[in-house]
Structure formats: C-alpha cells, structure tokens
N, CA, C and O of each residue as an XYZ file, in Angstrom:
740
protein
N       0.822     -1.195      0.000
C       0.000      0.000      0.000
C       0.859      1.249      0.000
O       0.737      2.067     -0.911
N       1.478      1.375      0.706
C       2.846      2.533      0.901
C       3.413      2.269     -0.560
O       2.857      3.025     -1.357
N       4.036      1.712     -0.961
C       4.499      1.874     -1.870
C       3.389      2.076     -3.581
O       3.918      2.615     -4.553
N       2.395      1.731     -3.634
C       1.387      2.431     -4.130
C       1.077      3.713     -4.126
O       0.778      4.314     -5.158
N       1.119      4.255     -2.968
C       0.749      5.792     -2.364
C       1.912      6.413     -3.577
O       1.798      6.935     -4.686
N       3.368      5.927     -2.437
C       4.299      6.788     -3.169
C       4.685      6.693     -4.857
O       5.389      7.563     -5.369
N       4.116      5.480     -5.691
C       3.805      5.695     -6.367
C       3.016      6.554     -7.498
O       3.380      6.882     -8.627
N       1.924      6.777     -6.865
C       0.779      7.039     -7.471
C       1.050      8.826     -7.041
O       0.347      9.612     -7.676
N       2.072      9.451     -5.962
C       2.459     11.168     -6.031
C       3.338     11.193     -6.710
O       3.652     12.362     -6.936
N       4.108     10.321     -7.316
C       5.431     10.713     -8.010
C       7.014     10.780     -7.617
O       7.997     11.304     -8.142
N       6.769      9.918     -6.319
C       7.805     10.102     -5.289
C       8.959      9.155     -5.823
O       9.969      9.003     -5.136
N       8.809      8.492     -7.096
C       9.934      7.766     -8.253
C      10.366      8.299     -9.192
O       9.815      8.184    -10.286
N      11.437      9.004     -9.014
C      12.194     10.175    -10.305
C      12.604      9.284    -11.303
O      13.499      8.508    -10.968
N      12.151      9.194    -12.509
C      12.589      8.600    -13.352
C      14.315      8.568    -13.598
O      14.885      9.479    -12.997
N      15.159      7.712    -14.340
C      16.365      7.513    -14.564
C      16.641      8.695    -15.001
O      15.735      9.466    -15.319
N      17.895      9.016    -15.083
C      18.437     10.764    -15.760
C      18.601      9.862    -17.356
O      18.788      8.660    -17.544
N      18.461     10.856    -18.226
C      18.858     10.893    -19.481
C      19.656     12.078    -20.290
O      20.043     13.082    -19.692
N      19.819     11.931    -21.357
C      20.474     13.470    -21.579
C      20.044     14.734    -21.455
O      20.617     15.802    -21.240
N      18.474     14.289    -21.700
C      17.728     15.613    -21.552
C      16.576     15.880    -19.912
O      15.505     16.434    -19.666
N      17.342     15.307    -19.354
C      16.675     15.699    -17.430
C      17.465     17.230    -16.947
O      16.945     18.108    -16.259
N      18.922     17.238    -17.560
C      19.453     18.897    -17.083
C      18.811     19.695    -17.924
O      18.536     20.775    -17.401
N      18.361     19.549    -19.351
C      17.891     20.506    -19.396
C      15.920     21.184    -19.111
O      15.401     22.298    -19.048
N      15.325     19.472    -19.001
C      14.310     19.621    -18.139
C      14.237     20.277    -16.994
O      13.424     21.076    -16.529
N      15.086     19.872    -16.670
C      15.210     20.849    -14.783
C      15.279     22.379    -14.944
O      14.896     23.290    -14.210
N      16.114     22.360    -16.578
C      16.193     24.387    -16.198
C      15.007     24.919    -16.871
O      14.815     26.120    -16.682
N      13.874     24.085    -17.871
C      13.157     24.627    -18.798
C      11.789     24.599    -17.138
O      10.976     25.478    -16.854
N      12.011     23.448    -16.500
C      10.304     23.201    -16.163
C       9.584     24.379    -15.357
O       8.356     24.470    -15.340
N      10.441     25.294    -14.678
C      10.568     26.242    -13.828
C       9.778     27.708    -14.598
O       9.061     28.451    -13.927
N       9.980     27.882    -15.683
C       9.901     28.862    -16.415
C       8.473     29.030    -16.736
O       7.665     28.107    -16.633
N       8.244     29.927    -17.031
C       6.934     30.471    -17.377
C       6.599     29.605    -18.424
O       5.579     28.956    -18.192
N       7.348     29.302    -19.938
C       7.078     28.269    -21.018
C       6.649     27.072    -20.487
O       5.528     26.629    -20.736
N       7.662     26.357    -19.581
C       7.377     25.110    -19.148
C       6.365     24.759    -18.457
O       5.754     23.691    -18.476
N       6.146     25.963    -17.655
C       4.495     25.972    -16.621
C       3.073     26.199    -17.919
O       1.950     25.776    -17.648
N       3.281     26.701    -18.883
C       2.373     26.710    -19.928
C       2.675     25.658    -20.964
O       1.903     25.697    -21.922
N       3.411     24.921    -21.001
C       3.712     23.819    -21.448
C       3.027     22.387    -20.997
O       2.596     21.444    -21.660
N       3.117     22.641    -19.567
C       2.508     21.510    -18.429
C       4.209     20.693    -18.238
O       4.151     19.492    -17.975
N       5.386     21.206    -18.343
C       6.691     20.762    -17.888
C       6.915     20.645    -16.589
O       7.927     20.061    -16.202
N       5.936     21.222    -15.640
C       6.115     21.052    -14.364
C       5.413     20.414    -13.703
O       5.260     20.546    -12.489
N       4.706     19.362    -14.651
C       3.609     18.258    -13.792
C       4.415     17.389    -13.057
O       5.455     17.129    -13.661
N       4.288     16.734    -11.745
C       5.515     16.250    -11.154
C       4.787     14.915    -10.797
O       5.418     13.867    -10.658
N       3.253     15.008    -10.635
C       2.943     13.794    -11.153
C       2.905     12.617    -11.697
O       2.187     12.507    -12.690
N       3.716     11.316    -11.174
C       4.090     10.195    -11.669
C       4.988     10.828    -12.769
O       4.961     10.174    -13.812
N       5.653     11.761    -12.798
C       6.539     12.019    -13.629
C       6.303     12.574    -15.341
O       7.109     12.475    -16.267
N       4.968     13.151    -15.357
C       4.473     13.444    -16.653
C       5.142     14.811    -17.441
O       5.403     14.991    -18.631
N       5.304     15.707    -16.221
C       6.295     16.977    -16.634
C       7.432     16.300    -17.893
O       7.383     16.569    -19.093
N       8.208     15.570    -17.362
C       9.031     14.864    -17.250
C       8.926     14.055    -18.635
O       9.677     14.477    -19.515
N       8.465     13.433    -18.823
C       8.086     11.977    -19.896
C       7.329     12.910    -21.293
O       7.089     12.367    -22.371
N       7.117     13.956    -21.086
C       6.557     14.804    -21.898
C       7.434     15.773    -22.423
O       7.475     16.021    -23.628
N       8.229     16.408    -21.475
C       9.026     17.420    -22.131
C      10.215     16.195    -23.072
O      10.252     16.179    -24.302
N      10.985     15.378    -22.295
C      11.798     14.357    -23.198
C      11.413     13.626    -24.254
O      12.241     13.109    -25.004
N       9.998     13.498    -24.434
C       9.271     12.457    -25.322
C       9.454     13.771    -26.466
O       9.744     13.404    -27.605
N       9.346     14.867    -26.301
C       9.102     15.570    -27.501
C      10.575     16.087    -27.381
O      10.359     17.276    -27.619
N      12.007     15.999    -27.162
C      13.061     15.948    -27.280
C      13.666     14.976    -27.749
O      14.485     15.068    -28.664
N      13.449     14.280    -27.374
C      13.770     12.819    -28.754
C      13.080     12.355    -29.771
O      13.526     11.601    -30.635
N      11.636     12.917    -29.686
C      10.894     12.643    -31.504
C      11.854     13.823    -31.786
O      12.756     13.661    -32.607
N      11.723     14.842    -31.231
C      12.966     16.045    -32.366
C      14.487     15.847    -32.686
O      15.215     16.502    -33.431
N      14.779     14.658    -31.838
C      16.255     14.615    -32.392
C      15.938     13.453    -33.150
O      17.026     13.065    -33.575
N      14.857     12.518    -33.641
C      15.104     11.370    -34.563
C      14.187     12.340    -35.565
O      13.632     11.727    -36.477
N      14.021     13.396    -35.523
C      13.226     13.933    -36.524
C      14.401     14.679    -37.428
O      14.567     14.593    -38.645
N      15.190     15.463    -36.427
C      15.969     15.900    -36.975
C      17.112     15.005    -37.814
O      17.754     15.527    -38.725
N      17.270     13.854    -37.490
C      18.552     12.656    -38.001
C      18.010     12.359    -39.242
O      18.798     12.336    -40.188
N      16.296     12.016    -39.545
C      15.838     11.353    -40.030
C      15.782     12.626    -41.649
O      15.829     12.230    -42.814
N      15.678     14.064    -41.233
C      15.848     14.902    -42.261
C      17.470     14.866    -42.696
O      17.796     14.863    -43.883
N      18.361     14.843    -41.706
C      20.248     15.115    -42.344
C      20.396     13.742    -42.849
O      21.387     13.614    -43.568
N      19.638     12.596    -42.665
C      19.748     10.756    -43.335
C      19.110     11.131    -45.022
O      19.607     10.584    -46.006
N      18.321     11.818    -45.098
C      17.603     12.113    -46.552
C      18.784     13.378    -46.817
O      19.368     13.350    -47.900
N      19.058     14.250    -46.034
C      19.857     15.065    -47.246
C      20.981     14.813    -47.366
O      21.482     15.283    -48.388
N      21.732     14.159    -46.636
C      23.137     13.442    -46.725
C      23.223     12.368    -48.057
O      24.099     12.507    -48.911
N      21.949     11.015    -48.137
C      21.575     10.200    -48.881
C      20.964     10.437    -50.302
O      20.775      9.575    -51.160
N      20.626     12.111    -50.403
C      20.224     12.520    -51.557
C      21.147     13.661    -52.493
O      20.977     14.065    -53.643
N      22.220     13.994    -51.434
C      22.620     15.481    -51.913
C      23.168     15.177    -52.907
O      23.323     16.151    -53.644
N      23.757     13.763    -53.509
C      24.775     13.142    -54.608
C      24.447     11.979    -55.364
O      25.100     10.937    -55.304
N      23.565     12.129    -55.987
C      22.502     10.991    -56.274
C      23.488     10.389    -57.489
O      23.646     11.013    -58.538
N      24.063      9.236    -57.247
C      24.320      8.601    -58.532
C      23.528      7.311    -59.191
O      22.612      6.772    -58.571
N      23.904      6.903    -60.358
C      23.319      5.958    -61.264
C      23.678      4.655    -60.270
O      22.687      4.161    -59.733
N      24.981      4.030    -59.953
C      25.466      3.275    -59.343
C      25.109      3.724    -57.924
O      25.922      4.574    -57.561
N      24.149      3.451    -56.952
C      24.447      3.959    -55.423
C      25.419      3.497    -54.882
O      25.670      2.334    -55.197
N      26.217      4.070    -54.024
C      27.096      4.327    -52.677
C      26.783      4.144    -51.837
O      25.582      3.895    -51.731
N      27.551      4.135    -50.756
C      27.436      4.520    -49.170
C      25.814      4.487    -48.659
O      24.931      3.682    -48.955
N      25.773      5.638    -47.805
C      24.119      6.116    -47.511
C      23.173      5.737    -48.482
O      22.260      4.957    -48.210
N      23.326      6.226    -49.570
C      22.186      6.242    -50.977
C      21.765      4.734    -50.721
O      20.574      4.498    -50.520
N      23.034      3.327    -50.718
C      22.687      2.170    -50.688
C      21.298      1.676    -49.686
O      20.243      1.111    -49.974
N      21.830      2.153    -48.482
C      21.297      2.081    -47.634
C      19.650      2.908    -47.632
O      18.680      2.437    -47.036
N      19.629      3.934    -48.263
C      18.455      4.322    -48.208
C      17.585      3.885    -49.522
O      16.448      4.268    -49.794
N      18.204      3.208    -50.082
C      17.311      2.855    -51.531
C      17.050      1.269    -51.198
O      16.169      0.726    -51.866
N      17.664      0.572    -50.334
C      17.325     -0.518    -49.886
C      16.177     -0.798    -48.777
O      15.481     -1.759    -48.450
N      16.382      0.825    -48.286
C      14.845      0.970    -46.980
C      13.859      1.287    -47.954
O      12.751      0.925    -47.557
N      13.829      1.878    -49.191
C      12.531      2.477    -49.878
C      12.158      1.070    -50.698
O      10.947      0.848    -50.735
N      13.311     -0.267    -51.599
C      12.515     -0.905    -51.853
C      12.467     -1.758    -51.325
O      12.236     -2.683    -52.104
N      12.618     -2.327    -49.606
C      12.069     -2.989    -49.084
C      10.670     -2.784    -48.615
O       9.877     -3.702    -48.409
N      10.466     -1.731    -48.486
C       8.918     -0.834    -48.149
C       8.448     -1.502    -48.933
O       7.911     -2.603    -48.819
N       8.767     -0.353    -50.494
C       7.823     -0.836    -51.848
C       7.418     -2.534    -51.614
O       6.246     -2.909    -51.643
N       8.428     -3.354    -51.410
C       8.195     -4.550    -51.829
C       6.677     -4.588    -50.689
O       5.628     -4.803    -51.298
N       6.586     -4.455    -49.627
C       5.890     -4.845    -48.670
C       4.707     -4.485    -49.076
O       3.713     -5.202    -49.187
N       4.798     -3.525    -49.268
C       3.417     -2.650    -49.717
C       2.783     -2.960    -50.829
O       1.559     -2.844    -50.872
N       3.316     -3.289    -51.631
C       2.862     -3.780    -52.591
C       2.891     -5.225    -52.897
O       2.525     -5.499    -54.040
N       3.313     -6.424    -51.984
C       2.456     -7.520    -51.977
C       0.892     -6.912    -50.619
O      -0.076     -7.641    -50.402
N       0.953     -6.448    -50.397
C      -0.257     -5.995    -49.235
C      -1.321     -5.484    -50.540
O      -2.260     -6.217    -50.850
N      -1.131     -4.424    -51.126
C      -1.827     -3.742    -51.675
C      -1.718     -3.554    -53.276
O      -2.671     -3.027    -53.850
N      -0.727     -3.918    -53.925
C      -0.704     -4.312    -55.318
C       0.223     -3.081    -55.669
O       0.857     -2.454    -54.821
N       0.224     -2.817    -57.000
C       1.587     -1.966    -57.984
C       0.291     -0.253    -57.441
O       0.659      0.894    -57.187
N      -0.865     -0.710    -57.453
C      -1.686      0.707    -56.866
C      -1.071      1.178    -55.601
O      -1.459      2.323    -55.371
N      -0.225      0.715    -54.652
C      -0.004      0.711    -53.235
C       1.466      1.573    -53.397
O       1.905      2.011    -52.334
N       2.074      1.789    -54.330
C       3.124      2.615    -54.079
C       2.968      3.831    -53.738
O       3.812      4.493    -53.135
N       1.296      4.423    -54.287
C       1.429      6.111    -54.020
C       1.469      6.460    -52.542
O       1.368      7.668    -52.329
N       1.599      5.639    -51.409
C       1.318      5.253    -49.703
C       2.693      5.059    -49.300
O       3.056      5.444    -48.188
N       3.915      4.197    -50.532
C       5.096      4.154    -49.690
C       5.604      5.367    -48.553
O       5.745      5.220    -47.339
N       5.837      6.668    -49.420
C       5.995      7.482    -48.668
C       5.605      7.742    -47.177
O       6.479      8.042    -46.364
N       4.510      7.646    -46.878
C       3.996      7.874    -45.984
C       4.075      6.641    -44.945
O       4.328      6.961    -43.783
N       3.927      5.547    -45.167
C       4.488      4.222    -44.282
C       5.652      4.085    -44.502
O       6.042      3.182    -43.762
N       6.738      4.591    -45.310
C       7.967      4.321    -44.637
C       8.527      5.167    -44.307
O       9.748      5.010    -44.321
N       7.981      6.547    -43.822
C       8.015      7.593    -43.002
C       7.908      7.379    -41.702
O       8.622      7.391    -40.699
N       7.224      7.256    -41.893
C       6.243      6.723    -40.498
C       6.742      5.306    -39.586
O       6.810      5.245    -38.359
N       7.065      4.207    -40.569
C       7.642      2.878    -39.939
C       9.196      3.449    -39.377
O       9.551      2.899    -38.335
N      10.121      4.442    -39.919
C      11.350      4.908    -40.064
C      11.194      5.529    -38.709
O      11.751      4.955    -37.773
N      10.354      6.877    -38.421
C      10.149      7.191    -37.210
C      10.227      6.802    -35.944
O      10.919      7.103    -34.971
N       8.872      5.647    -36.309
C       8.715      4.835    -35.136
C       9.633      4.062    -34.596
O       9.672      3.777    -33.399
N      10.799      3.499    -35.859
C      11.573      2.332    -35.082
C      12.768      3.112    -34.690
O      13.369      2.639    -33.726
N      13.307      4.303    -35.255
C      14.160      5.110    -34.490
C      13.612      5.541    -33.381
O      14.360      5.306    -32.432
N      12.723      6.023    -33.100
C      12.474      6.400    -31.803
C      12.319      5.905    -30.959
O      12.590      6.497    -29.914
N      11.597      4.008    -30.869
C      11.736      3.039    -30.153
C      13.208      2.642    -29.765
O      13.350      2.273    -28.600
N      14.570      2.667    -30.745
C      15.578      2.574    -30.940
C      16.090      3.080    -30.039
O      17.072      2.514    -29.558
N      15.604      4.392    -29.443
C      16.333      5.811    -29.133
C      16.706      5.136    -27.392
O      17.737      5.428    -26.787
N      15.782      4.358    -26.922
C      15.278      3.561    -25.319
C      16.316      2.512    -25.269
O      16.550      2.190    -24.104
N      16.967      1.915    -26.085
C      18.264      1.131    -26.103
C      19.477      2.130    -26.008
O      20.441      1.550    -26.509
N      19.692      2.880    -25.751
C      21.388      3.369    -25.535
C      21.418      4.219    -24.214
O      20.449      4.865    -23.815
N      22.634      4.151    -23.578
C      22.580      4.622    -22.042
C      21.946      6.358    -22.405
O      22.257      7.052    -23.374
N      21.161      6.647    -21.472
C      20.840      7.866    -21.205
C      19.877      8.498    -22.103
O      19.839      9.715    -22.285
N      19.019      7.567    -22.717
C      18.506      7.144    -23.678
C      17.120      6.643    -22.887
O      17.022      5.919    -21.896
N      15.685      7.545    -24.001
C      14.425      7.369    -23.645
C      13.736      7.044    -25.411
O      13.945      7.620    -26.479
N      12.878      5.872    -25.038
C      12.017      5.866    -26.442
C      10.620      7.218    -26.274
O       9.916      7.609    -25.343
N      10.711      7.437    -27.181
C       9.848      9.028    -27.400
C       8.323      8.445    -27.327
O       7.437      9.140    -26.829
N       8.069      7.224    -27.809
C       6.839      6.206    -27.511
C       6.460      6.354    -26.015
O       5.423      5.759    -25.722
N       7.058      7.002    -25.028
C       6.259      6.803    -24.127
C       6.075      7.797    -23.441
O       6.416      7.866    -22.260
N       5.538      8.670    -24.049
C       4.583     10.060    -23.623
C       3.296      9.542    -24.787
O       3.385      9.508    -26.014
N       2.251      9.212    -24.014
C       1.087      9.317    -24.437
C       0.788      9.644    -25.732
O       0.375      9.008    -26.702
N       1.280     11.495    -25.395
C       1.176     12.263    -26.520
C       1.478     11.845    -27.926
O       0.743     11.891    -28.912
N       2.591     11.468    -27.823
C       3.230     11.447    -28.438
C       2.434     10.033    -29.837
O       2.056     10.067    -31.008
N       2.542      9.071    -28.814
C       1.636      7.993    -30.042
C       0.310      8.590    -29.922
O      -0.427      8.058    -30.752
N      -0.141      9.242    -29.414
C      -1.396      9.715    -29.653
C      -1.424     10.036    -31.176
O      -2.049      9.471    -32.073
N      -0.324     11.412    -31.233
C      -0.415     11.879    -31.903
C      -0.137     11.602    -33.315
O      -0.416     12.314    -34.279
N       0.496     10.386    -33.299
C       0.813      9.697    -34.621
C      -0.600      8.775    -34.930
O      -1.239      8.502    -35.947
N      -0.709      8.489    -33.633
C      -2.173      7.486    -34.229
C      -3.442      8.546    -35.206
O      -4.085      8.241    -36.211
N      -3.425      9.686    -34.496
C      -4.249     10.712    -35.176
C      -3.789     10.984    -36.387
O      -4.678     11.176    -37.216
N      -2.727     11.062    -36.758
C      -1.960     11.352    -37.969
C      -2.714     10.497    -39.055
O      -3.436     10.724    -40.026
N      -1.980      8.964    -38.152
C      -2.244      7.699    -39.430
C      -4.082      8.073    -39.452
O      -4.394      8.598    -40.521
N      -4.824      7.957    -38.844
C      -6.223      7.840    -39.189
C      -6.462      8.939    -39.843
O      -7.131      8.801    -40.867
N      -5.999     10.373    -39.464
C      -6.436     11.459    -40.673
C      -5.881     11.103    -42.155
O      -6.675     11.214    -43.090
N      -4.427     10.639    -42.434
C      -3.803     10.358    -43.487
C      -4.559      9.151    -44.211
O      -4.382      8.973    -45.416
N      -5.436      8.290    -43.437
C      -6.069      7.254    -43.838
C      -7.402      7.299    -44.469
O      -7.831      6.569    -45.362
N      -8.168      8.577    -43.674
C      -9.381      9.058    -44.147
C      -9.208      9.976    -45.333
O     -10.125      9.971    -46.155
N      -7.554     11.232    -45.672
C      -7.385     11.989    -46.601
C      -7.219     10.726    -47.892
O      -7.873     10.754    -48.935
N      -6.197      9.655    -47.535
C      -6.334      8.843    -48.606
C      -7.667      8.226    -49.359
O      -7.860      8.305    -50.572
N      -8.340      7.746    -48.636
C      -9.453      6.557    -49.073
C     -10.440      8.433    -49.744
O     -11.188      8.087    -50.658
N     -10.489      9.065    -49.655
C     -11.132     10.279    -50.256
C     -10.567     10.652    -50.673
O     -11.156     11.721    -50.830
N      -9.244     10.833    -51.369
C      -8.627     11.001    -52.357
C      -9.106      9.844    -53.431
O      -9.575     10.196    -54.513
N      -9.004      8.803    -53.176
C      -8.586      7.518    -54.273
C     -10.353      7.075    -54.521
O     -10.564      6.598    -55.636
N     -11.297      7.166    -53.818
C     -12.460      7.005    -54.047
C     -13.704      8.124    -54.118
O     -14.873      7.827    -54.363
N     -13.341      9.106    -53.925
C     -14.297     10.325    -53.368
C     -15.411     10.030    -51.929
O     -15.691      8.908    -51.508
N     -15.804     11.035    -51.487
C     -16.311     11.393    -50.817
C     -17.809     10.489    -50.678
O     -18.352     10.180    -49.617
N     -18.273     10.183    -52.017
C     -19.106      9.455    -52.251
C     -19.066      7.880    -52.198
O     -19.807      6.971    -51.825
N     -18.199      7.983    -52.592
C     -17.484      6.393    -52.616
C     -17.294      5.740    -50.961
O     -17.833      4.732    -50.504
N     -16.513      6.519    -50.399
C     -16.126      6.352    -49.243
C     -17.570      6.280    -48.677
O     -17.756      5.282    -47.981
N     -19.032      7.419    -48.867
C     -20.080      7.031    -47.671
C     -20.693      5.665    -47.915
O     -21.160      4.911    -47.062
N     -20.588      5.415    -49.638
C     -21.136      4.246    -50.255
C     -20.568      2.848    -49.200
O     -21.283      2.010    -48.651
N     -19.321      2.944    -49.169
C     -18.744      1.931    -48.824
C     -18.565      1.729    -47.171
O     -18.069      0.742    -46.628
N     -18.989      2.674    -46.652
C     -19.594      2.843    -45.469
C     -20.863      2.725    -44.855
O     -21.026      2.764    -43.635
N     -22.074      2.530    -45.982
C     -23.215      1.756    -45.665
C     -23.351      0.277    -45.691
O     -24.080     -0.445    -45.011
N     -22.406     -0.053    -46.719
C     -22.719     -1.435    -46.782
C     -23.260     -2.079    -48.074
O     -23.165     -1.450    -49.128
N     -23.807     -3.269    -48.045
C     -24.003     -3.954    -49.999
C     -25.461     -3.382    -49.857
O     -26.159     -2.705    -50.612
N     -25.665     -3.931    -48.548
C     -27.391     -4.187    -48.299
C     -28.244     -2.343    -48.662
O     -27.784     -1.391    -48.033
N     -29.153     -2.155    -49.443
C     -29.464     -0.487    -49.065
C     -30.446     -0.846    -47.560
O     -30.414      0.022    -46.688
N     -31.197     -1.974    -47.330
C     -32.069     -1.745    -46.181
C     -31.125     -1.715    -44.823
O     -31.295     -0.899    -43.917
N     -30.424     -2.415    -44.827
C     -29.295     -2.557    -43.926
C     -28.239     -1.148    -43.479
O     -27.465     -1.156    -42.521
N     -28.404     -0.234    -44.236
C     -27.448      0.627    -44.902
C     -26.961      1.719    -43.618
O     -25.808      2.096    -43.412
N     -28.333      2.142    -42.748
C     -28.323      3.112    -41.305
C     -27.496      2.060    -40.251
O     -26.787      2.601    -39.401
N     -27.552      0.850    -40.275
C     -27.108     -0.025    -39.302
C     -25.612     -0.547    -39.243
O     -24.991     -0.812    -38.214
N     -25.158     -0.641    -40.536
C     -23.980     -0.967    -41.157
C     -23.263     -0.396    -41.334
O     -22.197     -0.868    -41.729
N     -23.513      1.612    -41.053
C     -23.090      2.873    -41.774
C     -22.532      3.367    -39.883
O     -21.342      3.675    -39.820
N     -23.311      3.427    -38.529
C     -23.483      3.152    -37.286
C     -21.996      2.088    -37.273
O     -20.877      2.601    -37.246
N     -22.128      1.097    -37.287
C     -21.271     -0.109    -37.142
C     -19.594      0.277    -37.636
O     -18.621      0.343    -36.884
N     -19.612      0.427    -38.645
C     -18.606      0.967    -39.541
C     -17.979      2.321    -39.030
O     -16.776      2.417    -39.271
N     -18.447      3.185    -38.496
C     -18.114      4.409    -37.473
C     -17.570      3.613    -36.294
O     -16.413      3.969    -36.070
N     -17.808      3.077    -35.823
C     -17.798      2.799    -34.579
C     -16.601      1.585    -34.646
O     -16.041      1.200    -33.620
N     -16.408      1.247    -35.479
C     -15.210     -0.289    -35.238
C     -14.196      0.233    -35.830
O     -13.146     -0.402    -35.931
C-alpha cells in the first residue's frame, strides 16, 4: 500500500537521461508551466518534455539521413544512398504484396512513419537514452496522424461518395445499421 501511495504522487524520479538537465532548467519557467513541464505527477512533466526531445532529435537525423543520402545521387548507389534505396525498396516490396503496384502512391507515408517509429523506439536502447513512444502524446499523436492520413487517402482515391457508399454497406435496407457499425469499429 505505501508503496502504491508513493507511487501514485510521483515520489519515483525517473532515470536521468540526456535531456533531465535541461528539463530541470526549462520546467521552472513560465514556457514550461504553460507547457505543463512542471507536472511532477508520476513524472508526466518529465516523460513529456523528453518524449518531444527525442521525436525532435530522430526527426531531426531522419531529415540530415535524406539530405546526406540525396545530396549526390548517382546511377550506381554508394554509401548512404545504398542504404536508403534498400529501406525504400524494401517498403515498396511490402506494400505492394499488401496492396498491389496501386499501393506505391502510400510508400511514402508508411515508410516515413515505420522509419520514425523504429528510431524512436531505438532511441530507449542506448545509455541515457528514452524511447519518445512513451509520452502518451506522443503515439497519440501519430495514431491521429495515421487515421487522418487514412481518411485523406481513401477520399482522395475514391471520393467522398465512394467512401459514404462503402460505409453503408451492400445491403441499401441494412445501410443506417452498417453505416453506425462501420463508425464505430
């Protein structure tokens, strides 16, 4: 029970990482108090300000990996280029046994997105080192991503019409019940 209690106020400082000194000088500040950096709460100040310090440093790697890998584009790839033309057609390949030779106009965006995620999971393996996956926010906010990017797609590629069509169902009597159902799952 005691140890529940002190659980449940926050009385377990998470491990230091690289970015806890500079948590400590931001949380204090007027930004960080309008931020919510000073929630001390099971440590959310905390898991929030770093979670969005390491999606920005695999965000940032993940832009100097494309301009490093693109700035010298040859016929024969090299170095980086190898390496990044082997992540785009291993994607392609995936995606397109999933979804057919139609499924490439999506690579982009799933191997954006798969690239992200596994660097940033990545990021929780090296000393002093937090995966950015675990601020809430943070997959929240990708999950919102993928479902808006999912709803801009399927209304791109079918229209607006298409998409409610295929959201009622085969049946037309069935169509209010199936249309309900389909929202909801």
């Amino acid at each position: 029970m005691i140890g529940a209690l002190a659980l449940a106020e926050g009385a377990h400082p998470l491990p230091p990482s690289i970015f806890t000194p500079l948590w400590k000088a931001v949380k204090d500040t007027s930004f960080g108090h309008w931020m919510g950096f000073d929630v001390v709460d099971r440590n959310h100040g905390q898991i929030w300000f770093e979670g969005l310090c390491f999606a920005a440093c695999v965000s940032l790697l993940l832009i100097l990996l494309a301009w490093v890998g693109t700035k010298n584009l040859r016929r024969v790839p090299r170095g980086i280029q190898t390496l990044l033309e082997m992540a785009v057609s291993s994607t392609r390949n995936m995606v397109r046994s999933m979804a057919g030779p139609a499924g490439d106009k999506y690579v982009p965006f799933i191997g954006t997105a798969f690239l992200f995620i596994f660097l940033m999971n990545l990021m929780g393996i090296f000393p002093l080192g937090r995966s950015a996956t675990m601020a809430l926010s943070i997959t929240a906010g990708m999950g919102i991503t993928a479902f808006g990017f999912t709803v801009f797609f399927a209304i791109r590629d079918a229209g607006f019409g298409g998409v409610m069509k295929h959201l009622a169902g085969p049946v037309w009597w069935l169509a209010p019940l199936i249309f309900v159902a389909e929202l909801l799952s």
